[in-house]
C-alpha positions as CSV (number, residue, x, y, z in Angstrom):
1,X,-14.5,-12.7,21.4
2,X,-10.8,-13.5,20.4
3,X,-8.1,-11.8,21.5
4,X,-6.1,-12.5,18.4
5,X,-4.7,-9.9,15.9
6,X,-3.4,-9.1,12.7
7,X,-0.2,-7.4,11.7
8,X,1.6,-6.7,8.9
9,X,3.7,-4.5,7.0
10,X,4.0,-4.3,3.0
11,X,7.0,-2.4,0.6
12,X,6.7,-1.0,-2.9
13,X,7.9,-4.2,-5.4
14,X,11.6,-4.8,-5.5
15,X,11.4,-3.9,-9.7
16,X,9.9,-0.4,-9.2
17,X,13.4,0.2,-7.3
18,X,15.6,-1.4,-9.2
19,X,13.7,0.2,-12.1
20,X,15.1,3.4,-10.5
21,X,18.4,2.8,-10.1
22,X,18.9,1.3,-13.7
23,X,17.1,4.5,-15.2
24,X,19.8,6.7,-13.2
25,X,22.6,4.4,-14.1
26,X,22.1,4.4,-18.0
27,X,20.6,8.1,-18.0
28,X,24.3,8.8,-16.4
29,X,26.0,7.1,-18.6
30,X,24.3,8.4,-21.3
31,X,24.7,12.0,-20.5
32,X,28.2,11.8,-19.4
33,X,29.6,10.1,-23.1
34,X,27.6,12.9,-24.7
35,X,29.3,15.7,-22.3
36,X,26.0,16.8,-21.0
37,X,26.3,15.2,-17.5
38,X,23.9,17.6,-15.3
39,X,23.6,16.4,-11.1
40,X,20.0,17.4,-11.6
41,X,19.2,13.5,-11.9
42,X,20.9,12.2,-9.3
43,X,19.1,15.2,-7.0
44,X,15.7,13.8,-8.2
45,X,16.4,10.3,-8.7
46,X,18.2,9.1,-5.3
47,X,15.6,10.5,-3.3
48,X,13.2,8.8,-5.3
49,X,15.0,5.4,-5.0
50,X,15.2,6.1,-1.5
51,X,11.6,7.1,-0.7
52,X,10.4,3.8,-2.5
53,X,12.9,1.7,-0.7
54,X,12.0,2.9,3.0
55,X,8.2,3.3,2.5
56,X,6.3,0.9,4.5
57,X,2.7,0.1,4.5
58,X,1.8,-0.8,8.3
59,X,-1.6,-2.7,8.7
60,X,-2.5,-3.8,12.4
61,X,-5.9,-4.6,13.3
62,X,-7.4,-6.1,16.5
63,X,-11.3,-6.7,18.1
64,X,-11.7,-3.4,18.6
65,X,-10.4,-1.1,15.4
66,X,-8.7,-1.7,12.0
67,X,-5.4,0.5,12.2
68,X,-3.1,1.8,9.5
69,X,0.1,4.1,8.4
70,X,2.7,4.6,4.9
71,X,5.3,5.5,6.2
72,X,6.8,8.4,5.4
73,X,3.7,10.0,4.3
74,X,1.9,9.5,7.3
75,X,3.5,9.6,10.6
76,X,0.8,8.8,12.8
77,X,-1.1,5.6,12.6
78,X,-5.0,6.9,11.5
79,X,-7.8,3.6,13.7
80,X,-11.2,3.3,11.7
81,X,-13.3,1.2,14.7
82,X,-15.4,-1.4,13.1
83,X,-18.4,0.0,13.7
84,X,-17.6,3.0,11.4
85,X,-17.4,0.5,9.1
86,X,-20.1,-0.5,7.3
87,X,-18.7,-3.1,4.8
88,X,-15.8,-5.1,4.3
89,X,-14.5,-7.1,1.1
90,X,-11.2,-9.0,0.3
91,X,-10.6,-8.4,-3.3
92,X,-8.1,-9.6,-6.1
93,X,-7.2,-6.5,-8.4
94,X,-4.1,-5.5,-10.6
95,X,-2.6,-2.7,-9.3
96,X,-1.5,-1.1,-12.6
97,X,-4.7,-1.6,-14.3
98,X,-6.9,-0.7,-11.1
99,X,-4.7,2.0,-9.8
100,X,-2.2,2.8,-12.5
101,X,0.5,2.0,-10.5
102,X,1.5,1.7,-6.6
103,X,1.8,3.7,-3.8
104,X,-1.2,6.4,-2.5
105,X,-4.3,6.3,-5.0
106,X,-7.2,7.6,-5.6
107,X,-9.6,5.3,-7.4
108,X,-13.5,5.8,-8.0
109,X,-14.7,2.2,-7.0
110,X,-11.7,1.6,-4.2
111,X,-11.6,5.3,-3.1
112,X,-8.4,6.3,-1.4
113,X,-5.5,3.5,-1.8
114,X,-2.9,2.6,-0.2
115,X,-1.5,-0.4,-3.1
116,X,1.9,-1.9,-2.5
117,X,3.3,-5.4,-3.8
118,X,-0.1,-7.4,-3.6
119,X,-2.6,-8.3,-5.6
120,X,-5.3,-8.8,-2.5
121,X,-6.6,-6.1,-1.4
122,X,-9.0,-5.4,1.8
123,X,-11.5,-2.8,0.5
124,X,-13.7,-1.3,3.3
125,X,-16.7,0.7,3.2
126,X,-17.2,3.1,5.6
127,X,-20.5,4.5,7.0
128,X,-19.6,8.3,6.3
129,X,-19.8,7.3,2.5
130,X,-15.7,7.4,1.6
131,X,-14.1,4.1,0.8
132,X,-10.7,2.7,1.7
133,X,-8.4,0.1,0.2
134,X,-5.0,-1.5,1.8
135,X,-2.7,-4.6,-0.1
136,X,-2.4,-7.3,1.8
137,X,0.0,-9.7,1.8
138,X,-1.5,-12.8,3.9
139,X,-4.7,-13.4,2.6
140,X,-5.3,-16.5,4.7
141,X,-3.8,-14.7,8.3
142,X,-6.8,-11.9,7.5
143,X,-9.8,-14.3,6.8
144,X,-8.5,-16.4,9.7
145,X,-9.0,-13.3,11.5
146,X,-12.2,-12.1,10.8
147,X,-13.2,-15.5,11.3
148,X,-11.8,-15.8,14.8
149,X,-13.0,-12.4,15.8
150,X,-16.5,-12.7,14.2
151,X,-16.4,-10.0,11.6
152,X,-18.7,-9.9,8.8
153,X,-16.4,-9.9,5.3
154,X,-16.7,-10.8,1.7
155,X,-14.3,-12.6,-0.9
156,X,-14.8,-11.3,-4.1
């Protein structure tokens, strides 16, 4: 079996940030011409813009497990081995119609979600019934992958 592996890390989309940043900039505006300028939004919003900008979605997998963390809502990196895993699929989905947005989801057909700035997604069924979902970025690295390392996957 190969030794080869697969890593890769994935940020929120550029335009959910700058999203951010142009609602505090007009709401700011807004309030201060009125008189009604309240610090209240910049409390909730920087840390917003902040939290979306630094998140990281860390995928690495190898021969021997499939290994992930987001950054800063998990701090340690949770392994699934690949024989806990009963199936594996490489799925193109829209992440506001599938998930309703990006980040950490819950979805009934992907399960628990971890949706970033991709439309591919490696969907995993795991023996123990609960389903997981990661975005991936380099569709062609992962299949090249599996491939090398002789791991049973779908493309749907």
């Amino acid at each position: 079996m190969s030794s080869k592996t697969f890593q890769e890390k994935s940020r929120f989309p550029i335009f959910i940030v700058m999203l951010l940043i142009f609602q505090l900039i007009v709401t700011t505006l807004i309030l201060r011409k009125n008189g009604e300028f309240d610090m209240t939004i910049v409390y909730i919003t920087v840390p917003l813009v902040l939290l979306f900008t630094f998140s990281i979605l860390k995928l690495n997998l190898n021969k021997n497990y499939f290994e992930y963390s987001l950054f800063p809502f998990t701090f340690t990196s949770k392994k699934l081995e690949w024989n806990d895993i009963n199936e594996i699929q490489i799925v193109k989905v829209n992440p506001l119609f599938d998930f309703g947005g990006w980040g950490i989801r819950l979805s009934k057909k992907y399960g628990k979600s971890f949706i970033m700035g991709s439309n591919d997604i490696v969907f995993l069924k795991l023996k123990n019934g609960k389903k997981r979902s990661f975005s991936i970025k380099n569709k062609e690295a992962l299949v090249e992958f599996f491939n090398e390392n002789n791991i049973p996957y779908e493309i749907n």
